[in-house]
C-alpha positions in Angstrom: 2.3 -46.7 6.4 5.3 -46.5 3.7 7.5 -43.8 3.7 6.2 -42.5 0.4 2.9 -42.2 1.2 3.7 -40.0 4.5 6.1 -37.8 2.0 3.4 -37.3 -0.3 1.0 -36.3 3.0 3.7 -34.3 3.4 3.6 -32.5 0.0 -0.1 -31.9 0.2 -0.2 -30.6 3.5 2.5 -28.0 2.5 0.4 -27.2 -0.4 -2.3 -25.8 1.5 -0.3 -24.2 3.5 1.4 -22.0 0.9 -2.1 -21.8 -0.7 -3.8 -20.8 2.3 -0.8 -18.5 2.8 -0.9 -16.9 -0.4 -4.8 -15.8 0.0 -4.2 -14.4 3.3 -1.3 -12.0 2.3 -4.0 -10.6 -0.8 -6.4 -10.0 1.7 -4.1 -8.5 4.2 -2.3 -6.2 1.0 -5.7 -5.1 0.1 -6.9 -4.2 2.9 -3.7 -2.1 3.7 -3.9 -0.3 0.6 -7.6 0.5 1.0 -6.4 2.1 4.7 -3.4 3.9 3.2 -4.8 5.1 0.0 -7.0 8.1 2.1 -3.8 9.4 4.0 -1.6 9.7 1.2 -4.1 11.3 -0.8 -4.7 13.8 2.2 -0.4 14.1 2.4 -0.7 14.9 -1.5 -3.1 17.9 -0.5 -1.7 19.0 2.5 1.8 19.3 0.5 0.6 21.4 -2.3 -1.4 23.6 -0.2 1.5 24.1 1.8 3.8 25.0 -1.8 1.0 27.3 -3.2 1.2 29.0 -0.2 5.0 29.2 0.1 4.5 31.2 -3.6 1.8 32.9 -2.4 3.9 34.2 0.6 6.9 35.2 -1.4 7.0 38.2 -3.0 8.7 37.6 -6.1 6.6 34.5 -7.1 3.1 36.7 -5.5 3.1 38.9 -9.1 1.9 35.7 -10.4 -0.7 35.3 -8.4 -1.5 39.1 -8.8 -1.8 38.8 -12.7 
C-alpha cells in the first residue's frame, strides 16, 4: 500500500468519527434539555411563589394585596 492511500484511509476514518461524534452530542444535548427543561420550570414557580409571598408577608406591600 502507498503512503497516500493509507493518508486518505486516514482522512475518511476521521470523517466518521467527527460525523459520528457530532450526532451523538445532538442526541446527548437534547436529551439533557428535555430532563432540565421540567426543573427549571418548577425553580421559576417555586421562586415567584416564594416573592408573592415575601409581599404578601410584608405589611407595607400587603395594602396591595388588600385593594
Amino acid at each position: 500500500m502507498k503512503l497516500s492511500r493509507i493518508k486518505e484511509i486516514g482522512e475518511f476514518v476521521s470523517m466518521i468519527a467527527i460525523v459520528a461524534t457530532l450526532l451523538f452530542l445532538i442526541v446527548e444535548v437534547r436529551e439533557n434539555t428535555a430532563a432540565i427543561r421540567p426543573a427549571s420550570y418548577s425553580d421559576s414557580i417555586t421562586m415567584l411563589n416564594d416573592w408573592r409571598m415575601q409581599q404578601a408577608l410584608s405589611p407595607e406591600l400587603s395594602l396591595l394585596y388588600a385593594n
